[in-house]
N, C-alpha and C positions, 0 to 999 in steps of 0.2 A: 491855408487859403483854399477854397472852395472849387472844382474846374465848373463853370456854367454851362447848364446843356446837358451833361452828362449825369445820370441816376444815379442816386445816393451819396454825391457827392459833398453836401451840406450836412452828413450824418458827423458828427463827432467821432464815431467808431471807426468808419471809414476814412475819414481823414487823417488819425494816426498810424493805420495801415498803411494810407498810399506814401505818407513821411516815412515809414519803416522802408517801404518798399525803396523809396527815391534815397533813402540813405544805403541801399547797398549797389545801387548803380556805380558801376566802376569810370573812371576816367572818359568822356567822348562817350558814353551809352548811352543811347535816349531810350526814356519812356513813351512804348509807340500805342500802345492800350494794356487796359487792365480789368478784370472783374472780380465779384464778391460772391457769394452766394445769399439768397432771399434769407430773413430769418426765419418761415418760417423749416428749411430742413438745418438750420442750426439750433437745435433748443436746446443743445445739450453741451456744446462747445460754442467759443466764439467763430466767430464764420469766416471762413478761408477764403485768402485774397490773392488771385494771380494774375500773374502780368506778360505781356510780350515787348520786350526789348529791341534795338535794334540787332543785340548778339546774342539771347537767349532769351527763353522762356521762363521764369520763375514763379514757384510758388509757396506762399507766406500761410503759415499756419501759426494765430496767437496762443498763447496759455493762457489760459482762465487766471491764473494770479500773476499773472505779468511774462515779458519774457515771450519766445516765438523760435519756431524752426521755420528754416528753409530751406530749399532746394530750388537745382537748377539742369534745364536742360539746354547745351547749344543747339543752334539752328542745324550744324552739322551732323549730330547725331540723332536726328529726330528722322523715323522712316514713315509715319503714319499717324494722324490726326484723323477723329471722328468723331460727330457731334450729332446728340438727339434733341432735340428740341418739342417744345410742348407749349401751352397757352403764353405761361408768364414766366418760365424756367427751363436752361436747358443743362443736361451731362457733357460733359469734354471731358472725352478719352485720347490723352497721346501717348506712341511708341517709341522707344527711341533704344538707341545699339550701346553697347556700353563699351563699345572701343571707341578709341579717340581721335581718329584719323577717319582718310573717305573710304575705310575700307568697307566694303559690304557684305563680307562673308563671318560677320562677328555672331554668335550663337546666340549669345544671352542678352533679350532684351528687358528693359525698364517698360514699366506697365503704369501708368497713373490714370486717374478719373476723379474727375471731380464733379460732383453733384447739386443740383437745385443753382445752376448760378444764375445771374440775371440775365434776361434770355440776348437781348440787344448787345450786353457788353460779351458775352460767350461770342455770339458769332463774328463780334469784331474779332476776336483772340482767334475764329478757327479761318479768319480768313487771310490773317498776318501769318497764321501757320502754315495755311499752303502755299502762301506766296514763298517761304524762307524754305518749303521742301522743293519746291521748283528749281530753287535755285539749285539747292546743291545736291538733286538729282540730277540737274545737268552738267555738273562741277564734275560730280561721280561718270556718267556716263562719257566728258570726254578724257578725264584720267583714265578710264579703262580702257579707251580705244587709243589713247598713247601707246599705250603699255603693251597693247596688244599688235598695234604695228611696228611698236620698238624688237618686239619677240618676233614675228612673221620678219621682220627684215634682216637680224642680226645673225642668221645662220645661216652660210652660205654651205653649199653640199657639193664634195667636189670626191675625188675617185675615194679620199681616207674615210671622209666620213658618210659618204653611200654605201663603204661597205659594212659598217657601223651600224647603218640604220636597216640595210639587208636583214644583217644578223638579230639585230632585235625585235626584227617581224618574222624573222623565222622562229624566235622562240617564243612567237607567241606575244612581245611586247607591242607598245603603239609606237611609230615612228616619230621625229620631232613635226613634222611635215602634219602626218595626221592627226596631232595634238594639238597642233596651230589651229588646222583648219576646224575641229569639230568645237577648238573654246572659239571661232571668230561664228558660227554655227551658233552657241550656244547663247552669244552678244547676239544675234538678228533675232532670235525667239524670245529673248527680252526684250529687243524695241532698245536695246542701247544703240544700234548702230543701224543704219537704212540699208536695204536693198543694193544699191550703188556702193559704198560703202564696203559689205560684202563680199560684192563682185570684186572689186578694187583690191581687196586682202588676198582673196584667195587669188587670182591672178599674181599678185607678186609671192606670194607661196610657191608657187605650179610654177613659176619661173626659175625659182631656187630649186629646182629641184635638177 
């Protein structure tokens, strides 16, 4: 069946892709857009079809004698979407971390780019993308600030362990106090946490003390 409205949908080629594509949606996943690339930067392969999901991002690569890979990336681990666009064609570049959880200090990222796609369906895809990194940069940014006033609150500093943290500034180490303060420091020059915010941490830091 054909989607109306939408380019290259009446192609025969494209239509057993987006069935390929709709048959690995999992339980509850909707199909929220998708794109192809033009034929002419396919001339030498069948032309690559990706999709955005409601829980991932996929994309579909056929074999010339039957047959096809794929891959996927969730919404959760995607840090960076980019897209260049031109007359009748655009590139979508995404990044994404290769740990599996909100953590953001994972080294090694996945690098994909896909070329010559149809320029209309591309920016629908890069605009589904930065709506699903929005989100869970803000997922990430207030897990950190849990985390981080779980840590500034859960130490309390009393005669045993002041002198504890003495001794570890006399040799030169950082205190827990000042290792609070320079990562809640480190969260405001990233823009995870406001001004107020901040103020608020360090305050109940300097209180513990």
């Amino acid at each position: 069946m054909s989607d109306p409205g939408v380019p290259n949908a009446d192609d025969p080629s494209v239509r057993r892709a987006l069935d390929t594509l709709r048959g690995l949606l999992t339980a509850g996943e909707a199909l929220e857009a998708w794109a192809v690339q033009h034929r002419l930067f396919a001339l030498a392969h069948r032309r690559v079809c990706i999709a955005a999901t409601s829980g991932r991002f996929i994309s579909l690569s056929r074999h010339l004698l039957g047959g096809y890979d794929s891959a996927d990336i969730r919404w959760q681990d995607l840090k960076e979407t980019h897209i260049r666009a031109g007359i009748i064609a655009a590139d979508l570049t995404l990044v994404a971390q290769a740990s599996s959880d909100l953590n953001l200090s994972s080294a090694t990222n996945r690098v994909w780019t896909f070329q010559g796609l149809c320029k209309d369906q591309a920016q629908a895809i890069y605009r589904i993308c930065q709506q699903h990194d929005q989100v869970w940069r803000e997922k990430r940014r207030v897990r950190e600030l849990e985390e981080l006033r779980a840590r500034s609150g859960g130490v309390q500093f009393g005669a045993g362990t002041g002198s504890a943290a003495g001794a570890a500034a006399a040799e030169g180490g950082e205190s827990d106090a000042a290792r609070r303060l320079r990562q809640a420091h480190e969260m405001l020059d990233a823009k995870l946490i406001s001004d107020a915010e901040y103020e608020s941490i360090k305050a109940k830091i300097i209180s513990g003390l």
